[in-house]
Backbone as ProteinMPNN parsed JSONL, in Angstrom:
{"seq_chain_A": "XXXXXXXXXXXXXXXXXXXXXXXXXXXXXXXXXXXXXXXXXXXXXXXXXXXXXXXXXXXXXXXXXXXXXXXXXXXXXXXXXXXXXXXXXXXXXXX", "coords_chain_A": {"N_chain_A": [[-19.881, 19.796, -8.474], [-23.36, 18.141, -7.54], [-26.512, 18.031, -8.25], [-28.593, 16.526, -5.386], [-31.418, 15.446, -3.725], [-32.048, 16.909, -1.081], [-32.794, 15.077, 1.108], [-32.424, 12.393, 0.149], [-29.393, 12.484, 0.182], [-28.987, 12.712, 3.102], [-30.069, 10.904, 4.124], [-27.849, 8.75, 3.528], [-25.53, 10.416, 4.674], [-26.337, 9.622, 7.491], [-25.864, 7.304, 7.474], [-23.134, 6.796, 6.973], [-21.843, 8.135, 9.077], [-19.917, 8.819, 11.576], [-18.58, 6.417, 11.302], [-15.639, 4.821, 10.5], [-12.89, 5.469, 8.533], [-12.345, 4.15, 5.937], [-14.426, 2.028, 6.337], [-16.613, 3.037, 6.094], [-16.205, 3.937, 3.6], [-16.378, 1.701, 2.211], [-18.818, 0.797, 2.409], [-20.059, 2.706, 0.784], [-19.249, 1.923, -1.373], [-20.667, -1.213, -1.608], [-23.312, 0.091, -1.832], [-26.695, 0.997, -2.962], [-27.515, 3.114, -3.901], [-27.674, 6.132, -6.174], [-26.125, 8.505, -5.519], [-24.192, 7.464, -4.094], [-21.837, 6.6, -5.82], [-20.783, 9.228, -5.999], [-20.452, 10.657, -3.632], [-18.649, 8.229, -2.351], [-16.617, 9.139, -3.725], [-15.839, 11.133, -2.871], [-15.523, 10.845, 0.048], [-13.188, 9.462, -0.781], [-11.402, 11.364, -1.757], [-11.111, 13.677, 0.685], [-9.973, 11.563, 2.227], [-7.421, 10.539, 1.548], [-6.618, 13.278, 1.358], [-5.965, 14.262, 3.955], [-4.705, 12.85, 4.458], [-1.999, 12.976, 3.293], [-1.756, 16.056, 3.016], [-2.54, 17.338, 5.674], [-1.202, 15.478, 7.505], [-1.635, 13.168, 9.022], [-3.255, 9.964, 11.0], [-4.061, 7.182, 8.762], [-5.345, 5.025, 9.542], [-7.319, 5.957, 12.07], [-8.922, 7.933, 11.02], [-12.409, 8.84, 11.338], [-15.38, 9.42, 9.991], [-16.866, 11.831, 10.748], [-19.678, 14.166, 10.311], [-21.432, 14.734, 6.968], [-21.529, 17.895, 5.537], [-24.49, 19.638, 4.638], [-25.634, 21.616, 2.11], [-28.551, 22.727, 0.143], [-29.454, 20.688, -1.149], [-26.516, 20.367, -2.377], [-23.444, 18.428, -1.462], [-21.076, 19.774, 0.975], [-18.756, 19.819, 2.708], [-16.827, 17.178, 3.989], [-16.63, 16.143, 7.817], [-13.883, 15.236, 8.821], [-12.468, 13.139, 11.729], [-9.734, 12.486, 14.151], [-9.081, 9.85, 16.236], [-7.567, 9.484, 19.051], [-4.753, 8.277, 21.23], [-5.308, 6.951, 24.432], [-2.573, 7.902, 25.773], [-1.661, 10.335, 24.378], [-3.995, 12.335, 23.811], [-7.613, 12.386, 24.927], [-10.602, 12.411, 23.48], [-11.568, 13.853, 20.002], [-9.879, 15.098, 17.237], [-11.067, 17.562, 15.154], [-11.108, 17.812, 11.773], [-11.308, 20.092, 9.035], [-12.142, 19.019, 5.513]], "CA_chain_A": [[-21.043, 19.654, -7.627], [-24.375, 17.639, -8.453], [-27.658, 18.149, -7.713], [-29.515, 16.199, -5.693], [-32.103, 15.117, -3.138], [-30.956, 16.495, 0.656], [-33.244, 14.108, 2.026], [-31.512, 11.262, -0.244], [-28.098, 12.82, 1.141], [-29.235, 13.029, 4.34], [-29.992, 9.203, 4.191], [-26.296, 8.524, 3.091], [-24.748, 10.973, 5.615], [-26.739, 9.27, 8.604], [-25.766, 6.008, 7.359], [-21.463, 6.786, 7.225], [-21.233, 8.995, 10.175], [-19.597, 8.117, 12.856], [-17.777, 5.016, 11.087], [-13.729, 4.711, 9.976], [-13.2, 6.487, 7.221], [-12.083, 3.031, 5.357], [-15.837, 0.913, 6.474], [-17.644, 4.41, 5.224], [-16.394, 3.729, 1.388], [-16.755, 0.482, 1.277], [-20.296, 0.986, 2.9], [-20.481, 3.332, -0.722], [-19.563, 0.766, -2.494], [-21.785, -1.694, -1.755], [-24.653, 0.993, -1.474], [-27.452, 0.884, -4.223], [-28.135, 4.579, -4.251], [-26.342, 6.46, -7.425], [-25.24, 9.518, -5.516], [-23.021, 6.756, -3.195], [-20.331, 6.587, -5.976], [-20.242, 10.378, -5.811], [-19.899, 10.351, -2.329], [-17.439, 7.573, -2.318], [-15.531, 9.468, -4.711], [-15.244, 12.956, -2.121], [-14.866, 10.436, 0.675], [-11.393, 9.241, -0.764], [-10.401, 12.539, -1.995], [-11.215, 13.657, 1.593], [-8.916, 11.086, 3.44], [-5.928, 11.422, 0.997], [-6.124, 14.99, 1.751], [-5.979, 14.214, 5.072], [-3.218, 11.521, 5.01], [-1.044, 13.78, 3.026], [-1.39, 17.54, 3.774], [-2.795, 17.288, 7.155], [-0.309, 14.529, 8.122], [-2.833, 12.031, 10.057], [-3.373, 8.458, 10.193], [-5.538, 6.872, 8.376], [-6.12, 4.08, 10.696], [-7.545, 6.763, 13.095], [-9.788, 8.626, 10.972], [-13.522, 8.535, 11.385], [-16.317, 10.548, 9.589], [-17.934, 12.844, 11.96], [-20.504, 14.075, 9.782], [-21.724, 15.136, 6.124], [-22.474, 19.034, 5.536], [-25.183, 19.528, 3.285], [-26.513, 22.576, 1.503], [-29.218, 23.136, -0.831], [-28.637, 19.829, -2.085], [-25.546, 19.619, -2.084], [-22.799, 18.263, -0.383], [-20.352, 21.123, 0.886], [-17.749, 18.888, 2.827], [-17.007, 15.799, 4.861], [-15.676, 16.717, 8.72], [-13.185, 14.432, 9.245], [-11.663, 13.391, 12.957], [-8.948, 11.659, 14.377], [-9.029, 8.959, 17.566], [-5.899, 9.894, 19.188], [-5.062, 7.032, 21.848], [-5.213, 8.018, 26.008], [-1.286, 8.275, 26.029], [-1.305, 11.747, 24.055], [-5.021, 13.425, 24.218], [-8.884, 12.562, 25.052], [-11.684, 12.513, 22.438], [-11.817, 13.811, 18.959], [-9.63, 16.618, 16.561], [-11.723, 17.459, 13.91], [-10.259, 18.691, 11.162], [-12.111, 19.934, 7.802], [-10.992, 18.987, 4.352]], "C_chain_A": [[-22.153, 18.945, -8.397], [-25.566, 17.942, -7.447], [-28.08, 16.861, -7.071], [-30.42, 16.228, -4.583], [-31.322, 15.749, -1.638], [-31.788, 15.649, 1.16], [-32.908, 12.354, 1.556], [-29.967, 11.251, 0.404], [-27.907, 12.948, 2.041], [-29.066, 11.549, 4.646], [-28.413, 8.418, 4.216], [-25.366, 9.097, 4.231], [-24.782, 10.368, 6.757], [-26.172, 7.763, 8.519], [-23.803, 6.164, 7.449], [-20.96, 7.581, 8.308], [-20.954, 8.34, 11.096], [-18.876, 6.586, 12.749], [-16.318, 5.538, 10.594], [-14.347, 5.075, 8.683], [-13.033, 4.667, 5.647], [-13.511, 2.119, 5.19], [-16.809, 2.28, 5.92], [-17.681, 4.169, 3.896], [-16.678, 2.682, 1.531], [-17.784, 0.173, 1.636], [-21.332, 1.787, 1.3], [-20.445, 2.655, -1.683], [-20.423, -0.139, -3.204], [-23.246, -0.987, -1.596], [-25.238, 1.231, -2.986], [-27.83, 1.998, -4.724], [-27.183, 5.146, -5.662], [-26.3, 7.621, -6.848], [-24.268, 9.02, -4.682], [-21.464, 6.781, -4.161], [-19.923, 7.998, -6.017], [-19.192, 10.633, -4.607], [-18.565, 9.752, -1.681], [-16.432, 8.045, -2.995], [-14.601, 10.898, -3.684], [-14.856, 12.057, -0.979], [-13.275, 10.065, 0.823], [-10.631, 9.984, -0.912], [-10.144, 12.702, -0.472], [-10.234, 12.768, 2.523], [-7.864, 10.889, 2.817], [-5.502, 12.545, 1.347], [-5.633, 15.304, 3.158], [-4.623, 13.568, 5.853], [-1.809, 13.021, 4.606], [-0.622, 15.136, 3.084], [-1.521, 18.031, 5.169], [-2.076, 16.634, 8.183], [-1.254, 13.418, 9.654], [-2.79, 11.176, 9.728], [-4.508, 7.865, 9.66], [-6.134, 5.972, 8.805], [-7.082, 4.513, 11.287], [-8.373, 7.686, 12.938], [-10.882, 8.128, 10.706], [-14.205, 9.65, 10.646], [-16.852, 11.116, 10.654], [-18.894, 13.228, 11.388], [-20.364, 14.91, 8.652], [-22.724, 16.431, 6.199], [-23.444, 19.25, 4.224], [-26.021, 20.802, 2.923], [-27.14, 22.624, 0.414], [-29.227, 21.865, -1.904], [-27.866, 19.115, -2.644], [-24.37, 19.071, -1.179], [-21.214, 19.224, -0.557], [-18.847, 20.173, 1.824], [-17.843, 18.092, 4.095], [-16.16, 16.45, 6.038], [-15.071, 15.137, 9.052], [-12.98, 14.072, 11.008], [-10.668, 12.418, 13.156], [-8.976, 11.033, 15.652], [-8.103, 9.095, 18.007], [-6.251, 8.52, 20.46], [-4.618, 8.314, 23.432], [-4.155, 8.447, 26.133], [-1.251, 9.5, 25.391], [-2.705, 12.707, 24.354], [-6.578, 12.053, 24.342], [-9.327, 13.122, 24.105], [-11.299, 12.903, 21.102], [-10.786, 15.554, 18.606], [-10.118, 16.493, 15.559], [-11.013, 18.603, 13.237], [-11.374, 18.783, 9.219], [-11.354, 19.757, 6.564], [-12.342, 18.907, 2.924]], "O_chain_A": [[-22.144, 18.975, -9.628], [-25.537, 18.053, -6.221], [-28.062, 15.902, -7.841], [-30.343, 17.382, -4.159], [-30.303, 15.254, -1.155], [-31.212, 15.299, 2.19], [-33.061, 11.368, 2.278], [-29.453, 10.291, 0.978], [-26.773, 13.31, 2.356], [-28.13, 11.066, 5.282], [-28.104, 7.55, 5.033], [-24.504, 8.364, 4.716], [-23.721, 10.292, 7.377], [-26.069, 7.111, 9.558], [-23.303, 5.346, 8.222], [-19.747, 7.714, 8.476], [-21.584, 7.361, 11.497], [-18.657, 5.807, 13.676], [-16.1, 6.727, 10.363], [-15.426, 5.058, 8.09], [-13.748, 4.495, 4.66], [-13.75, 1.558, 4.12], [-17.812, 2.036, 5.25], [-18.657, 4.148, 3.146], [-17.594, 2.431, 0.746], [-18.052, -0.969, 1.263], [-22.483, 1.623, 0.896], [-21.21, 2.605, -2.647], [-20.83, -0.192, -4.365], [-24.217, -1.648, -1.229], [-24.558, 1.551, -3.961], [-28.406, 2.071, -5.809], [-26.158, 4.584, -6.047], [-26.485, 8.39, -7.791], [-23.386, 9.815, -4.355], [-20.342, 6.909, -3.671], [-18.705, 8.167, -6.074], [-17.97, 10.751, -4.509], [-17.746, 10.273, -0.924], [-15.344, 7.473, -2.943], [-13.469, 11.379, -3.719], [-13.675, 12.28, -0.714], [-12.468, 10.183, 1.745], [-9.456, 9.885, -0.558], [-9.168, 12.089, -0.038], [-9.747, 13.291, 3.526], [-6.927, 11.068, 3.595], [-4.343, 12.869, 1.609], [-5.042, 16.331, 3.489], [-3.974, 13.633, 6.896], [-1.08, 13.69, 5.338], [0.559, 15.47, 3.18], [-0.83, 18.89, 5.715], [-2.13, 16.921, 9.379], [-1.211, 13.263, 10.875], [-2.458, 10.909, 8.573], [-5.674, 8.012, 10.025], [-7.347, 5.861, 8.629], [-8.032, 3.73, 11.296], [-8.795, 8.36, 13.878], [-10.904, 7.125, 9.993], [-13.683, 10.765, 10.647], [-17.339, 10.373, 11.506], [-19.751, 12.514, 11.909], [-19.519, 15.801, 8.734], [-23.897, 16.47, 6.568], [-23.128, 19.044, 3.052], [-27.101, 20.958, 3.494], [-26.401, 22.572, -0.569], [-29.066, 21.956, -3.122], [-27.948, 18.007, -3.174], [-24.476, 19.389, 0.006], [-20.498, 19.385, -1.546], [-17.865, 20.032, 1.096], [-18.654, 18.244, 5.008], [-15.194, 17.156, 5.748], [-15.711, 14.157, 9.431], [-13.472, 14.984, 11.673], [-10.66, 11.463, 12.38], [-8.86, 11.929, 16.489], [-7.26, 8.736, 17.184], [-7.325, 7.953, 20.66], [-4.13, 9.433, 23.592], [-4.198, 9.563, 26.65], [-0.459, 10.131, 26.092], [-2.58, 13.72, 25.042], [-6.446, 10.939, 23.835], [-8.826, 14.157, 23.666], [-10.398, 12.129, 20.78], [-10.828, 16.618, 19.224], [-9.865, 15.517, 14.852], [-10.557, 19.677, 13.628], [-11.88, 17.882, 8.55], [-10.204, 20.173, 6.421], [-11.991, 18.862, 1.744]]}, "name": "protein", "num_of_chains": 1, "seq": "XXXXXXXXXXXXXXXXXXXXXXXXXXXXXXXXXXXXXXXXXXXXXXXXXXXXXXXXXXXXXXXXXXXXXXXXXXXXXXXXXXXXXXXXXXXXXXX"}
C-alpha cells in the first residue's frame, strides 16, 4: 500500500473509469502524476487476475470504478460487456 492524496486518487479514478481495461493503462502510462505507475501496476495485476482465475475476456473488460480509503486504494471493480446474444448490461466482478 502507499500513501497518498485521495483527492489526487480521486483525480486518477475519475479519469480511468468507465474505459477498457487495456485504454485505462495506457492512459497510466502516459499520465504525469507519480501515483499513475502505481496504479498502472494494480490495474494489470487486476486484469490478469481476471483473465486467469475468473476466466473472462479481456477484450470485454472495463473499469467500473476505483475504491478508495483513507488514501488509499483498496481495489479496482472490474466488469465485463457480455454481447445481447447471452445477457444485458454489466457483471461486475471484484479482484
Amino acid at each position: 500500500m502507499f500513501k497518498i492524496s485521495h483527492r489526487k486518487l480521486n483525480d486518477l479514478g475519475r479519469q480511468i473509469s468507465g474505459k477498457p481495461i487495456d485504454q485505462a493503462i495506457l492512459q497510466m502510462v502516459f499520465s504525469e502524476k507519480r501515483a499513475s505507475t502505481r496504479i498502472k501496476s494494480m490495474l494489470c495485476v487486476a486484469r490478469d487476475h481476471a483473465v486467469e482465475y475468473k476466466v473472462l475476456d479481456r477484450s470485454r473488460l472495463i473499469v467500473c470504478e476505483l475504491i478508495i480509503m483513507w488514501g488509499r486504494p483498496v481495489f479496482f471493480a472490474l466488469a465485463e460487456l457480455f454481447t445481447p446474444q447471452r445477457k444485458h448490461g454489466l457483471k461486475k466482478v471484484r479482484s
